[in-house]
C-alpha positions, 0 to 999 in steps of 0.5 A: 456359186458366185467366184469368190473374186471376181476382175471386171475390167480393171484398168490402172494408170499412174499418171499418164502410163496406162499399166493394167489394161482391160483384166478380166478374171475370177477365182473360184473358192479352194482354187490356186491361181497363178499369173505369169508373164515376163518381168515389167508384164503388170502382175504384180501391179495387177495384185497391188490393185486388187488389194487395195495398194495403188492410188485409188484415183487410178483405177477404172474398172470392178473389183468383186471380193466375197460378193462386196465391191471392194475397188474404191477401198483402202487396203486395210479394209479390204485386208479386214474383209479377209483378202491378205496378200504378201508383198514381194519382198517379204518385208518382215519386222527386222527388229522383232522375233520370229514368233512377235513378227507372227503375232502382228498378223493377228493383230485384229483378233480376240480369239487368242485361243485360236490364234494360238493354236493356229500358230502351232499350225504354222510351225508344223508348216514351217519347222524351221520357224519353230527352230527360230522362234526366239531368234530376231527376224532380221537374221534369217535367211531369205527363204525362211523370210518367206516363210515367216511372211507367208505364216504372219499372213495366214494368222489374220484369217484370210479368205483369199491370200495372195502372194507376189513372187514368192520364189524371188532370189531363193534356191532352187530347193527352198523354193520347191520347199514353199511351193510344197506349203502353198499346197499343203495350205490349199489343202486347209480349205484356203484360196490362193493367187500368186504372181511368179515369174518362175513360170515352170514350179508356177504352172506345176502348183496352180489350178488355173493360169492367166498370161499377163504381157503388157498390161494385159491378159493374153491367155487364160487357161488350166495350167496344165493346157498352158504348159503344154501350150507350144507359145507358153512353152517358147516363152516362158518355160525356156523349151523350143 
């Protein structure tokens, strides 16, 4: 079978800076793939691209998503094709309730039958937004933030949901807590690809892993070989 993305020579510039170079990648149906690499490496350039969220006039290169060329689309219809991806940052609706910030994500669709049930999906995944369902968005805490980001996404049905540091300036329990749902998500039949910068919960998730540095992917592999990889090791797991 076909991946269900596929990356072919994907290059970004802004301006004159050349930002993603030459990204090569796939992502296989029920998968989860991480992408690793230091701070200013181009992950999350790389994720805003494939996404459809960086000027289109910057980008070289093919993007294959479901079988469509989606590298010349604005992101709301790549979004529509069933590619979602949460930004970093979570950028929630301040102003509106835990349960109405849910609701936006499922926007689009006319099975509010379904929409409702899937819902409840979501509070079982994520207790703590059923606890907060009436409670307004802006006052929770940044991991239930997270959270809250994470649920709006999968009520718009995504085929492949991509997250952008999804553990950035939460706990260490909280994050271990997300990580759990990203797995537990995977386990519905969902396809997932996340940047992370915390490169040790990154590789202990993950299916696969693709080293960025520079704009570029340095190293591809299971994660379980990268872990173990002494250079992987050195640099971004913090063991000699």
């Amino acid at each position: 079978m076909a991946p269900l993305l596929e990356v072919k020579n994907l290059n970004y510039s802004y301006g004159n800076i050349h930002v993603v170079k030459d990204v090569n990648l796939y992502i296989n149906e029920g998968e989860i793939v991480t992408l690793i690499g230091a701070n200013g490496a181009g992950k999350t350039t790389t994720l805003r691209t494939i996404s459809g969220l960086t000027d289109a006039s910057g980008v070289k290169g093919e993007i294959i998503f479901n079988g469509k060329n989606i590298q010349k689309m604005p992101g709301n219809k790549i979004t529509a094709l069933g590619l979602c991806q949460v930004l970093e940052g979570r950028h929630i609706f301040s102003k509106l309730t835990v349960r109405e910030n849910l609701l936006v994500g499922a926007y689009t669709r006319k099975d509010m039958d379904h929409v409702k049930k899937e819902l409840e999906e979501i509070y079982t995944l994520f207790p703590r937004l059923r606890e907060r369902m009436e409670q307004l968005g802006g006052t929770l805490s940044g991991g239930e933030q997270q959270m809250l980001a994470i649920g709006r996404a999968l009520l718009g049905k995504p085929k492949l949901l991509l997250l952008d540091e999804p553990s950035l300036g939460l706990a260490p329990l909280v994050i271990r807590e997300i990580f759990e749902a990203i797995v537990r998500i995977r386990s519905t039949g969902m396809t997932i690809m996340f940047v992370e910068q915390n490169s040790k919960i990154a590789l202990e998730t993950a299916d696969r892993g693709y080293v960025v540095q520079n704009g570029q992917i340095v190293m591809e592999d299971t994660c379980e070989n990268l872990a173990s990889n002494e250079e992987v090791k050195k640099a971004y797991l913090g063991e000699d």
